[in-house]
C-alpha positions, 0 to 999 in steps of 0.5 A, spaced: 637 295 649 636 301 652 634 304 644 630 298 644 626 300 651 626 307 648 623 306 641 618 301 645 616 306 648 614 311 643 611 306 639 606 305 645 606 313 647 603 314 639 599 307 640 596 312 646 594 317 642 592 315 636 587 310 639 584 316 642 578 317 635 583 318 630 585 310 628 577 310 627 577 315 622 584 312 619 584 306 614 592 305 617 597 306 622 602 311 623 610 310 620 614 306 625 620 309 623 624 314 625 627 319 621 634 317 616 639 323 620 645 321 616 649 325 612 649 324 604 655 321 601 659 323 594 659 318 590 660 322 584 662 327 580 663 331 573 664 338 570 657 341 572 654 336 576 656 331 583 652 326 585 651 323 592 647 318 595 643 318 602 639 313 606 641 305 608 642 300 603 636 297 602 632 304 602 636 309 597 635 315 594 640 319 590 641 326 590 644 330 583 647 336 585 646 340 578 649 347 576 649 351 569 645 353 564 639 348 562 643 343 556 649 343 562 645 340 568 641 335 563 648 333 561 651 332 567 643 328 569 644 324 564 652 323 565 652 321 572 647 318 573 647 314 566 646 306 568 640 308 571 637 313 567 638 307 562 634 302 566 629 307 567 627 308 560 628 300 558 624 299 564 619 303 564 617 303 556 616 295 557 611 297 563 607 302 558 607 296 552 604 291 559 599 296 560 597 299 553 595 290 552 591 291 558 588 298 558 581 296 556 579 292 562 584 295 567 587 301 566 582 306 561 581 309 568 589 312 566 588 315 560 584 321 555 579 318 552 581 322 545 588 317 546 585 310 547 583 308 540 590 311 537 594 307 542 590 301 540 591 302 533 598 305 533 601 304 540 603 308 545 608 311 542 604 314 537 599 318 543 606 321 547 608 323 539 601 326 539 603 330 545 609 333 544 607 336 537 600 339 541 605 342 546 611 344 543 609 351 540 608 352 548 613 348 551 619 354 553 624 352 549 628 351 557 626 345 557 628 342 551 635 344 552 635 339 557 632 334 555 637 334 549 643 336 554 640 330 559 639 324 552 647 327 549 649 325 557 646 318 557 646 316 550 638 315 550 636 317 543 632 325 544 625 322 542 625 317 547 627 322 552 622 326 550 616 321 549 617 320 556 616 327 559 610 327 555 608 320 558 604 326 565 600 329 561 596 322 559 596 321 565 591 320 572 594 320 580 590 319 586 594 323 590 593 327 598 596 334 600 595 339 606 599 345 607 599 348 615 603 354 618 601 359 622 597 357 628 596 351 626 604 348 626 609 347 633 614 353 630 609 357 626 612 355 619 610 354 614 610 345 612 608 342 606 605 335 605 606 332 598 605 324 597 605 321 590 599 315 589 600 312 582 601 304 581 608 302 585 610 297 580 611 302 575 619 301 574 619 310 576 621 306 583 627 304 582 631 310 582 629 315 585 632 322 585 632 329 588 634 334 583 638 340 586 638 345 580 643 351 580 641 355 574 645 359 571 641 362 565 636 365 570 631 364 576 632 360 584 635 355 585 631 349 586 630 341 588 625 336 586 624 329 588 623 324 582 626 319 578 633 317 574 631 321 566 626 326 568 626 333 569 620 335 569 616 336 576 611 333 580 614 334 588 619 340 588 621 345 593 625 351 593 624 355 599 621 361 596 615 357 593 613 349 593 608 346 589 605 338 590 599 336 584 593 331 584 589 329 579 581 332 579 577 326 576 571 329 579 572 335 573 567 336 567 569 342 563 572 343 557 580 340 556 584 341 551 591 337 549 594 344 546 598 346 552 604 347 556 605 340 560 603 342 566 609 338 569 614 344 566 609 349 569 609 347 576 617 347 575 617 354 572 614 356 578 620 353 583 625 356 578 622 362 577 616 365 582 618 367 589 610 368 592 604 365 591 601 370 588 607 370 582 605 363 581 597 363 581 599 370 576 603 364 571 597 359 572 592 364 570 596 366 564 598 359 561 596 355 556 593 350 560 591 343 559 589 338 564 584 337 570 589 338 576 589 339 584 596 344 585 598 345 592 602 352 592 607 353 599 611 360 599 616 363 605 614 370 602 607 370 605 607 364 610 600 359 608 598 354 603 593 354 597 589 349 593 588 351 585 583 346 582 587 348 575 584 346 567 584 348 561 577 352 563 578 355 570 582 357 575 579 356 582 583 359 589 582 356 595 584 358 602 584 355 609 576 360 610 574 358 603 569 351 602 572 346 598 570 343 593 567 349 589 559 348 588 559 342 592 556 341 599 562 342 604 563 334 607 562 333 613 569 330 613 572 335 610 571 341 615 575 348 614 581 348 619 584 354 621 591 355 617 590 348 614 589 347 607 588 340 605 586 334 601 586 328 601 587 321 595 580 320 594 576 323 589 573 331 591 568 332 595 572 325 599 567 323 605 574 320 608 575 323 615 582 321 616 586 327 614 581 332 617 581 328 624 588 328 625 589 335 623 583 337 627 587 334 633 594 336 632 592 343 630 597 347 634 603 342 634 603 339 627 609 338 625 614 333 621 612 328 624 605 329 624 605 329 616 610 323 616 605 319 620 599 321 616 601 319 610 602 311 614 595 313 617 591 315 611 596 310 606 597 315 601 604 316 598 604 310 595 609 311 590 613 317 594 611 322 598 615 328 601 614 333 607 617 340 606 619 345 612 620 352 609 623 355 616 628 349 616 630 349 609 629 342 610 625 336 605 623 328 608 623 323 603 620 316 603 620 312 596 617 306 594 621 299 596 626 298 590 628 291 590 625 287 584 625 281 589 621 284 594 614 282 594 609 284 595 612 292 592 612 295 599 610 303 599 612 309 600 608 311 606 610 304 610 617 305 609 622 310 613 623 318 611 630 321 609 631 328 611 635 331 604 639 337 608 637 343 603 640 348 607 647 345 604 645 342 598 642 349 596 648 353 598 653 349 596 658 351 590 660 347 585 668 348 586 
């Protein structure tokens, strides 16, 4: 009864607060949930890999603790987590033919215009073959060694392995980040907000994974937060750096299909750049393909960046530059000190939501102030994921699994689950 009193009141406490102007810039209301402390389970383990599994039982997140080089750890992907790997793709193949049958009238918005005809002539698996022959020559050959490693483990034929990582580069995602330190946050660390906005009912949602990678074939020891089958990152962490993505619809420039998919780029810098500078100097020098957002998080230099990245330009934005460039600054959007942000609408957003809150707490944001932005602004609704540099700690919410459950709820409504990096990054595999 006590715990009940007390969650009551905090619930009111936070009723208080946010009625105070900040649920009149904000279209939702804040995560009800308390953060999921529990330790991960062991479930499983083979000669590179252990496989654990945290969160209660209606909302589970696994946790694939790799080591090796990168045709061991795709292998010990593959092998420990087989069954759901297996569904991903069956799963996951059945919803892109769903909606290749209805892309004209609903889902053009999704795709190149350049693959629509193909995919409509020869299928979409004629336009994911198309992009992995324009990116191969790009593609450092790391990458398919894992993928075969992760199809030789799951017995998943290595083309349809690799058509499904070339399923990002077709694709758009309407997604927030912010990035606060210094100043602006309770400790003086540096925390990270990623939240993923892309159509929950995508079978992605039904095994998600946080992938702890110990490389031994070169570069940091790393973690990213996605799904059974994919090694390719779009939420990741490594301590030195961590990197979150947003597609840039307002961009007009020239593009190109010939390129390192952006998804391997972001993960190279987790694996192999310790500072923002190391990564901005990848971006700069790499064969770049679509229009992106790219948030850049590091421990070396204690801030944040936003790039907007594309094939012809790289542009840098820091807590003291107007953003977006070449646009009138929203009013909505204004510069906060220590604070870089931007949030799931199309650039420049008139949506006060995120720069309200920030302003507000500004001094004392902490995890809790990203876990309940994300309810606030209702974003994350396929995941979303908070990092905390000076804790060495990630804050995980995924989507609703259950085919039963609907409608799907979202990740930003559901309770975040703290993955302990501090252990999963320093521990052996004996």
């Amino acid at each position: 009864m006590k715990i009940v009193i007390y969650l009551s009141a905090i619930l009111f406490i936070f009723s208080i607060f946010y009625s105070g102007g900040v649920n009149a810039q904000c279209s939702g209301s804040p995560n009800p949930y308390p953060i999921y402390t529990e330790a991960a389970v062991l479930v499983n383990t083979s000669s590179h890999g252990k496989l654990y599994v945290t969160g209660p039982s209606d909302n589970l997140v696994n946790i694939l603790n790799v080591y090796g080089t990168a045709y061991q750890r795709g292998f010990a992907h593959g092998s420990l987590m087989k069954a759901q790997v297996d569904n991903v793709y069956a799963d996951f193949f059945g919803f892109i033919t769903e909606m290749v049958n209805e892309l004209v009238k609903k889902y053009a918005d999704y795709l190149p215009l350049e693959f629509v005809d193909l995919i409509e002539k020869a299928g979409i698996g004629a336009a994911l073959d198309l992009t992995a022959v324009l990116t191969k020559d790009f593609t450092p050959q790391h990458f398919f060694d894992e993928m075969q490693g992760l199809a030789d483990g799951s017995g998943i034929p290595y083309k349809t392995v690799l058509r499904l990582h070339m399923f990002p580069e077709l694709i758009k995602a309407a997604c927030s980040m912010i990035g606060a330190w210094g100043g602006a946050t309770a400790n003086s660390g540096l925390l990270q907000l990623r939240a993923l906005d892309f159509n929950p009912e995508a079978p992605l949602r039904y095994h998600p994974v946080v992938i702890v990678s110990h490389p031994t074939d070169g570069g940091n020891t790393f973690s990213s937060l996605a799904w059974a089958g994919f090694i390719g990152t779009m939420t990741g962490y490594s301590q030195r750096t961590a990197i979150c993505e947003k597609y840039w619809f307002a961009y007009n420039g020239t593009s190109s299909r010939s390129g390192t998919p952006w998804h391997f780029l972001l993960r190279d810098i987790l694996q192999y750049d310790s500072s923002i500078d190391d990564a901005l100097n990848r971006i700069y020098n790499a064969h770049r393909t679509c229009s992106i957002y790219v948030g850049l998080g590091s421990n070396t230099t204690n801030d944040f960046r936003a790039v907007e990245y594309s094939h012809q330009v790289v542009r840098v934005f820091d807590d003291q530059t107007p953003f977006p460039a070449f646009a009138p600054q929203p009013a909505a959007h204004p510069l906060i000190p220590e604070v870089v942000y931007i949030d799931k609408h199309v650039q420049p957003s008139n949506d006060a939501c995120l720069s309200s809150v920030l302003q507000k707490q500004h001094g004392a944001i902490n995890v809790q102030t990203y876990i309940d932005i994300t309810g606030l602004a209702e974003t994350g609704d396929l995941h979303a994921a908070v990092y905390d540099f000076t804790a060495n700690q990630m804050y995980v919410s995924v989507a609703s699994q259950d085919p039963s459950v609907i409608p799907i709820i979202p990740a930003y409504q559901r309770q975040f689950l703290q993955i302990d990096l501090e252990y999963f990054f320093n521990e052996s595999f004996e």
